[in-house]
LUMVEXMAR-791422 format. One record per residue (C-alpha): chain; residue number from 0; x, y, z; residue in three letters. Coordinates in steps of 0.001 Angstrom, whole numbers. Layout:
// residues N
(A; NUM; (X; Y; Z); ALA)
...
//
This chain:
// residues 131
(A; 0; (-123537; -23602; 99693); UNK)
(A; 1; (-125277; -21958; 103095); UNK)
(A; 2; (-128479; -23781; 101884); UNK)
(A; 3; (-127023; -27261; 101584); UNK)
(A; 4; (-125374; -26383; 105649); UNK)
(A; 5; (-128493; -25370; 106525); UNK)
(A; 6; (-130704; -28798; 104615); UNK)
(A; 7; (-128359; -30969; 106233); UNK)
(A; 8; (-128434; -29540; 109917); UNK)
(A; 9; (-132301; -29468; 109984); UNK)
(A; 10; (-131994; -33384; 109280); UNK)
(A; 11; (-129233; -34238; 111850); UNK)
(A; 12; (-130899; -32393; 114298); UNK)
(A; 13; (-133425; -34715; 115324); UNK)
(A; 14; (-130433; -37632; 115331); UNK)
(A; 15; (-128959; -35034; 118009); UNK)
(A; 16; (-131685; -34855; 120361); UNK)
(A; 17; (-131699; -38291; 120100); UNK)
(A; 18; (-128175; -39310; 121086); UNK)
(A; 19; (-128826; -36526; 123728); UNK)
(A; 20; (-131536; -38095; 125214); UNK)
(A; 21; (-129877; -41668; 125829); UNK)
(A; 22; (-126769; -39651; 126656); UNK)
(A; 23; (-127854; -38425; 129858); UNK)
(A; 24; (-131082; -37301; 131484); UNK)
(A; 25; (-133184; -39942; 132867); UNK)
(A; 26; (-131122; -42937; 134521); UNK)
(A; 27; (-131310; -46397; 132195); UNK)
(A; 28; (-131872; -49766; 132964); UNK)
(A; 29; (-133757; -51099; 136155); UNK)
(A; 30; (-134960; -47157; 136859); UNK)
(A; 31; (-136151; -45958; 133787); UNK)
(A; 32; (-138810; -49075; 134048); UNK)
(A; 33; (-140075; -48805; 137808); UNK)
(A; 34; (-139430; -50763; 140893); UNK)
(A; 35; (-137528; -54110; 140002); UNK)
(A; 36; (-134855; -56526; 142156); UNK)
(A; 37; (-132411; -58429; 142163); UNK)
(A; 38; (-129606; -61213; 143573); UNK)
(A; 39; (-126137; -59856; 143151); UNK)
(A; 40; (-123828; -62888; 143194); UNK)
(A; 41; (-119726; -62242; 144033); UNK)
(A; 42; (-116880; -64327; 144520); UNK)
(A; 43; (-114901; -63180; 147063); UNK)
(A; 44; (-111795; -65769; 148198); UNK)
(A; 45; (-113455; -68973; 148689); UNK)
(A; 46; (-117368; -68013; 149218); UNK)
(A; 47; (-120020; -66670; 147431); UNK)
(A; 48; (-121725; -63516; 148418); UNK)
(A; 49; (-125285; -63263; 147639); UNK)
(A; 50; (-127230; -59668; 148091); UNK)
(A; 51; (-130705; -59264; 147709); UNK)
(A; 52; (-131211; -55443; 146769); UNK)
(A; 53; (-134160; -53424; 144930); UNK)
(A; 54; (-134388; -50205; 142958); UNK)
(A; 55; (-136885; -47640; 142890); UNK)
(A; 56; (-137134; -44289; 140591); UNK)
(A; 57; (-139490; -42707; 143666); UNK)
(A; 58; (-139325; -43944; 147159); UNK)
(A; 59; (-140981; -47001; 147505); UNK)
(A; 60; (-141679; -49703; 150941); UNK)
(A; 61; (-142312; -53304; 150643); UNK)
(A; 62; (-141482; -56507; 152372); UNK)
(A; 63; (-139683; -59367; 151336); UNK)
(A; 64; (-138366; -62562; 151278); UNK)
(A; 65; (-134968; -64608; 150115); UNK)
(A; 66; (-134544; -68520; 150470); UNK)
(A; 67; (-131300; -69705; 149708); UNK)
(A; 68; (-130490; -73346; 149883); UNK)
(A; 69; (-126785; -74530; 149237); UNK)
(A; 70; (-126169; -78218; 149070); UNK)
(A; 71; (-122973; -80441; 149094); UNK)
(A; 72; (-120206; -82919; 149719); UNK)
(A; 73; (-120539; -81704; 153409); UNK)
(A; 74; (-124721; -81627; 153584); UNK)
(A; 75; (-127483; -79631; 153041); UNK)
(A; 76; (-128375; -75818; 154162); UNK)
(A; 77; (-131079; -73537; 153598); UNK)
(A; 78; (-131625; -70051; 154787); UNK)
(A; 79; (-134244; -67502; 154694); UNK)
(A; 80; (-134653; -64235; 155449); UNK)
(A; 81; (-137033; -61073; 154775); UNK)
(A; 82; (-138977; -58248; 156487); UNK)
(A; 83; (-140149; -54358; 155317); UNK)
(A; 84; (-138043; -52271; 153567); UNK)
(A; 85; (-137768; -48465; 152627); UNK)
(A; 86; (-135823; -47828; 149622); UNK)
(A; 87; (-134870; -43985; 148631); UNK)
(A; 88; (-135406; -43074; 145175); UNK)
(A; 89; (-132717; -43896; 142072); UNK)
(A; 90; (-129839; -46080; 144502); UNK)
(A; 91; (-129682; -49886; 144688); UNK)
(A; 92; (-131254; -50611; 148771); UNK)
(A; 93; (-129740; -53789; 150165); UNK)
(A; 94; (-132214; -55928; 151835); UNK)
(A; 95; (-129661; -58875; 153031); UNK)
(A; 96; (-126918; -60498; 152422); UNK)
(A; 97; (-125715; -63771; 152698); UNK)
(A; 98; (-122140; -65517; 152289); UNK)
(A; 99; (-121764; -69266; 151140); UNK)
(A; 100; (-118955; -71461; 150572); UNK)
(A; 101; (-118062; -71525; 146579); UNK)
(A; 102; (-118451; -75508; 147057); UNK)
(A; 103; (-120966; -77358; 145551); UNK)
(A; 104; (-124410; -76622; 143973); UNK)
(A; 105; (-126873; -73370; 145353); UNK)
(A; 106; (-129924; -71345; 144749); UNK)
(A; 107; (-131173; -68334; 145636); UNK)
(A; 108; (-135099; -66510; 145529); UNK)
(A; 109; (-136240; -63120; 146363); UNK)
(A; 110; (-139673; -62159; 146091); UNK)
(A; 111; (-140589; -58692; 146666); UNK)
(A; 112; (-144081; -57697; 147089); UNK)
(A; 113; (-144375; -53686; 146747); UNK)
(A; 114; (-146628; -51598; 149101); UNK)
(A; 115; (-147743; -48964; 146444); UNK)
(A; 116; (-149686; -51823; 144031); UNK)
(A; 117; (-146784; -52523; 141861); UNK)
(A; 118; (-146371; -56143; 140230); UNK)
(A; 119; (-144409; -58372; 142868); UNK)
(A; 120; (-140851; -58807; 141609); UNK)
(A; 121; (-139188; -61959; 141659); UNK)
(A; 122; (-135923; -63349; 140857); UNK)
(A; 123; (-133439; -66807; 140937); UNK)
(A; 124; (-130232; -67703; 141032); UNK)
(A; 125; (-128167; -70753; 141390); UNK)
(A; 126; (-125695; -73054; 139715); UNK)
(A; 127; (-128566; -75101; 137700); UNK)
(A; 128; (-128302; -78164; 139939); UNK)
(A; 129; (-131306; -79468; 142192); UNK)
(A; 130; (-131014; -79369; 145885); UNK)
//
């Protein structure tokens, strides 16, 4: 009986280092793959609330850049913004932020160009419409 226990423990036991490893350790999603971006989009009341933000595993520096144009009953707007950034390693850095009015259409761009070499990053928003 001890040798079937001991059979079937030597092949879960790779299953358990697995579940381990996606369990905890190394952070998932946008860190686990290197520097990335993106446009975080909230409601809040009657406005939109756009924030431009990278992450980093390591510290990393870079400039950017975010256009937003928002377009309407009322008219037209367009904003942009950018400059360097420092971002500490593993936390989500803000780069800007921006509040709209939740009426009618709007879209957003960030480019980020890293310092260290790393692909530019790039990402878009917006409610689909053309402005």
């Amino acid at each position: 009986m001890s040798r079937i226990l001991m059979t079937s423990l030597a092949a879960l036991l790779p299953l358990g280092f697995a579940w381990g490893a996606a369990a905890g350790g190394e952070p998932q999603g946008a860190y686990s793959q290197g520097p990335s971006c993106d446009i975080r989009v909230v409601r809040e009341g009657g406005s939109l609330v756009l924030e431009g933000l990278v992450f980093a595993p390591m510290p990393a520096a870079g400039s950017y850049e975010l256009k937003i144009s928002q377009g309407g009953h009322a008219g037209q707007s367009s904003i942009r913004q950018g400059g360097d950034f420092e971002a500490g390693p593993g936390v989500d850095a803000s780069l800007g932020v921006v509040s709209l009015s939740d009426q009618g259409g709007y879209a957003a761009t960030l480019i980020v160009h890293w310092h260290d070499g790393a692909p530019d990053c790039t990402r878009h928003v917006g409610t689909g419409r053309t402005l």
